[in-house]
VMD Tcl script that draws the C-alpha trace (Angstrom):
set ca {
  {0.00 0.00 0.00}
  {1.43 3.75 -1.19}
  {0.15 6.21 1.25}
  {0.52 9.90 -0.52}
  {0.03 12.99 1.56}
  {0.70 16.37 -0.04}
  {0.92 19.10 2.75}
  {0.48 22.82 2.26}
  {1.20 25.38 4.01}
  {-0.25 29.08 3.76}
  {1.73 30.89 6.50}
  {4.27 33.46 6.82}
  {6.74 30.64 5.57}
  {5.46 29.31 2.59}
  {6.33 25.41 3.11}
  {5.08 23.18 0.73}
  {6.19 19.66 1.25}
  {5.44 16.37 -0.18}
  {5.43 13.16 2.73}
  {5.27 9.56 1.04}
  {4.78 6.61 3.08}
  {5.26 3.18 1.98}
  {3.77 0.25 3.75}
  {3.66 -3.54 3.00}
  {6.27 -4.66 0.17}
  {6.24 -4.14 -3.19}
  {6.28 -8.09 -4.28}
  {3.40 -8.83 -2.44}
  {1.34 -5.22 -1.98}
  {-1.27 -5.69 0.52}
  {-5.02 -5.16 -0.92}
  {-7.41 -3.45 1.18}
  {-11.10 -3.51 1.06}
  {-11.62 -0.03 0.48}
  {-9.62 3.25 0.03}
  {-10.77 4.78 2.93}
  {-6.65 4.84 3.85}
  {-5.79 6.14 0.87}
  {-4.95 9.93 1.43}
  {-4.64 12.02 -1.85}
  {-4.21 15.66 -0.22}
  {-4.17 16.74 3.54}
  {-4.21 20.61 2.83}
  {-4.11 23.36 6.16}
  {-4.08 27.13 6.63}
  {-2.07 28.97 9.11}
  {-0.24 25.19 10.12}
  {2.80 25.39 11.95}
  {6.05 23.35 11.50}
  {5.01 21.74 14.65}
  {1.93 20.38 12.99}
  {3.55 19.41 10.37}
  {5.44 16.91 11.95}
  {2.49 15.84 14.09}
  {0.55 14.92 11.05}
  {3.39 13.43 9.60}
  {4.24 11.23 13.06}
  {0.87 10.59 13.52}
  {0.48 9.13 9.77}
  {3.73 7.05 10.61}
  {1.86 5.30 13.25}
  {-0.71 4.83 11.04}
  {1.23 3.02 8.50}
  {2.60 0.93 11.04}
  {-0.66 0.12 12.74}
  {-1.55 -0.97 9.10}
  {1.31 -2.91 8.16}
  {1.04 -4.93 11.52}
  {-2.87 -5.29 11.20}
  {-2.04 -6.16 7.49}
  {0.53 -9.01 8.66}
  {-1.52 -10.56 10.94}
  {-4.19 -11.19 8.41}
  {-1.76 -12.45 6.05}
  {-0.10 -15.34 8.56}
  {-4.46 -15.93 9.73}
  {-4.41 -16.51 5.74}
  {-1.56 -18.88 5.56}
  {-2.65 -20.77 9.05}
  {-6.11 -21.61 7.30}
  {-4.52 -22.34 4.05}
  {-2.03 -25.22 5.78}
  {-4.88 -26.58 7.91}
  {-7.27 -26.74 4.96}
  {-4.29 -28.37 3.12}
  {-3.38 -30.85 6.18}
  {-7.46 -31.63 5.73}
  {-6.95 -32.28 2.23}
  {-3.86 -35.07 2.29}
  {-5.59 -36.80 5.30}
  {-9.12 -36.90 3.58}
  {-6.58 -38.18 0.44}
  {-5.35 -40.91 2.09}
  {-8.59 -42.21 3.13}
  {-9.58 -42.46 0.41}
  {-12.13 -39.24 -0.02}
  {-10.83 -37.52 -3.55}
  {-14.13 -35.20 -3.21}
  {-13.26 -33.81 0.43}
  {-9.67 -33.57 -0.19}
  {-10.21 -31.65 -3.42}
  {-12.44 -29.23 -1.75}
  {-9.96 -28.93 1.19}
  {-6.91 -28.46 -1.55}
  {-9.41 -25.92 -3.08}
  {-10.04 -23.79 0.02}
  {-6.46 -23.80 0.41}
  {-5.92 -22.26 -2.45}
  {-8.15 -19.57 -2.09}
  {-6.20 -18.99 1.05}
  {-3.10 -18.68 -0.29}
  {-3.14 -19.08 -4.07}
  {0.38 -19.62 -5.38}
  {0.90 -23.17 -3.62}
  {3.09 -25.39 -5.61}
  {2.30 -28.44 -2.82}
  {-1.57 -27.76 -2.97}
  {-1.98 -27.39 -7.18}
  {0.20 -30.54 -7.06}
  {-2.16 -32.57 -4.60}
  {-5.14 -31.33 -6.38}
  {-3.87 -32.24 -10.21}
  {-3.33 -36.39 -8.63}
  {-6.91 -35.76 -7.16}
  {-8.30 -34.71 -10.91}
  {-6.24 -37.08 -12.45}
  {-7.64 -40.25 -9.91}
  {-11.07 -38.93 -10.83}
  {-10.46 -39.23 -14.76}
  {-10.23 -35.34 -15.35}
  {-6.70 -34.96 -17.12}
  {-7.42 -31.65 -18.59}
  {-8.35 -30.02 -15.04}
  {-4.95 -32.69 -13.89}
  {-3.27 -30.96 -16.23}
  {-3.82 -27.48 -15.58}
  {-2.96 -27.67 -11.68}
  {0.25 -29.44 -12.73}
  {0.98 -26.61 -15.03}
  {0.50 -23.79 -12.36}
  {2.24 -26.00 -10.03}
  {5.61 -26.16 -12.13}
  {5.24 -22.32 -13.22}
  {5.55 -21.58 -9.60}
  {8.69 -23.79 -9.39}
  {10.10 -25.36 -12.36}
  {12.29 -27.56 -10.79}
  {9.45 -29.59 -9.29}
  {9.92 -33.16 -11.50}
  {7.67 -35.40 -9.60}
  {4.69 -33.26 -10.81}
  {6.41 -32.41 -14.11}
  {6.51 -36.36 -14.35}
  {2.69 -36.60 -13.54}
  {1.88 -33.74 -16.13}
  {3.77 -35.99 -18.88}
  {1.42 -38.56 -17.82}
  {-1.81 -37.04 -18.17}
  {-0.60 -35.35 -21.11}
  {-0.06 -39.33 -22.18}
  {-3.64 -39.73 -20.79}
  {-4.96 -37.29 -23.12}
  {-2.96 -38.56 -25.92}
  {-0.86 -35.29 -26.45}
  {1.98 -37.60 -27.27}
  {4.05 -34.23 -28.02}
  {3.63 -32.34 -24.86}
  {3.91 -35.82 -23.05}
  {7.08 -36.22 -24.48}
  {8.61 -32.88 -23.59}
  {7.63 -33.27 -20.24}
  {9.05 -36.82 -19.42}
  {12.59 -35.80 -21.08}
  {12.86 -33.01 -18.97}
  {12.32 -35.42 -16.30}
  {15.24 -37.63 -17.42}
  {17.34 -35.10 -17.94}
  {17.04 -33.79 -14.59}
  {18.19 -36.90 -13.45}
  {22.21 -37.46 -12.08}
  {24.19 -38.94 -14.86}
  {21.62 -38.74 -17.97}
  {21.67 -36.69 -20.64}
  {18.03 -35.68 -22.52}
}
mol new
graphics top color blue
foreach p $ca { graphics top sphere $p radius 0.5 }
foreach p [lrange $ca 0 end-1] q [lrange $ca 1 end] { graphics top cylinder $p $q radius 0.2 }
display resetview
């Protein structure tokens, strides 16, 4: 979140000063409901200095009452996204592919760019016969890290599946060649 204030002053000593406050990080910019925080112009007659730097302290706090407020909704996020996705592999491994792709699902929502949770949830689509939706988690899941080649392995397969023989093929030899010792 960019938090702009432009300050005027009309006093004896014409001060006209610009304050910028940054808060959350630029990679992953909070998003807030509404821009109720979101201060264009702050404008004052006959302001001190002394006010100045009130505003300006006060607006400090602000931003770091937001940033913390901010944080602790992001790790609330992440908390339900790994128990939704501990739901998922247990409801997996009893067998229940329609509970554990929900679960996956709602961990996702949580926390979207899960390599671990796309993965789980393309072996759920593929169990259940749906290669292309297989296929697309599996894709998202190695955009987000290419190096995983267990599910690059499972996206040749259900590319096999599907009988694209040519994407299948890609796939697997980047598997092999991934491996110690063989060449691709």
């Amino acid at each position: 979140m960019q938090i702009s204030v432009n300050i005027t002053f009309h006093a004896r000593e014409q001060i006209t000063e610009n304050l910028s406050i940054s808060c959350g990080s630029s990679t992953n910019p909070p998003r807030l409901p509404s821009r109720l925080f979101s201060l264009s112009s702050v404008s004052h007659k006959n302001t001190s200095r002394r006010t100045y730097l009130q505003l300006k302290l006060a607006l400090s706090f602000f931003c770091v009452s937001m940033t913390t407020l901010l944080s602790a909704q992001e790790a609330t996020r992440v908390v339900g996204s790994e128990k939704a996705f501990a739901r998922g592999v247990e409801l997996q491994q009893h067998g229940d592919l329609e509970g554990a792709r929900k679960a996956y699902e709602e961990s996702l929502q949580l926390v979207p760019r899960r390599a671990d949770a796309l993965s789980n949830l393309g072996v759920i689509f593929a169990h259940l016969g749906d290669y292309p939706s297989a296929i697309d988690n599996y894709k998202k899941a190695v955009e987000i890290d290419p190096h995983l080649y267990e599910v690059r392995l499972n996206l040749g397969i259900a590319y096999y599946q599907i009988q694209d023989f040519e994407s299948a093929n890609k796939e697997l030899n980047q598997v092999i060649s991934s491996q110690p010792g063989k060449t691709g």
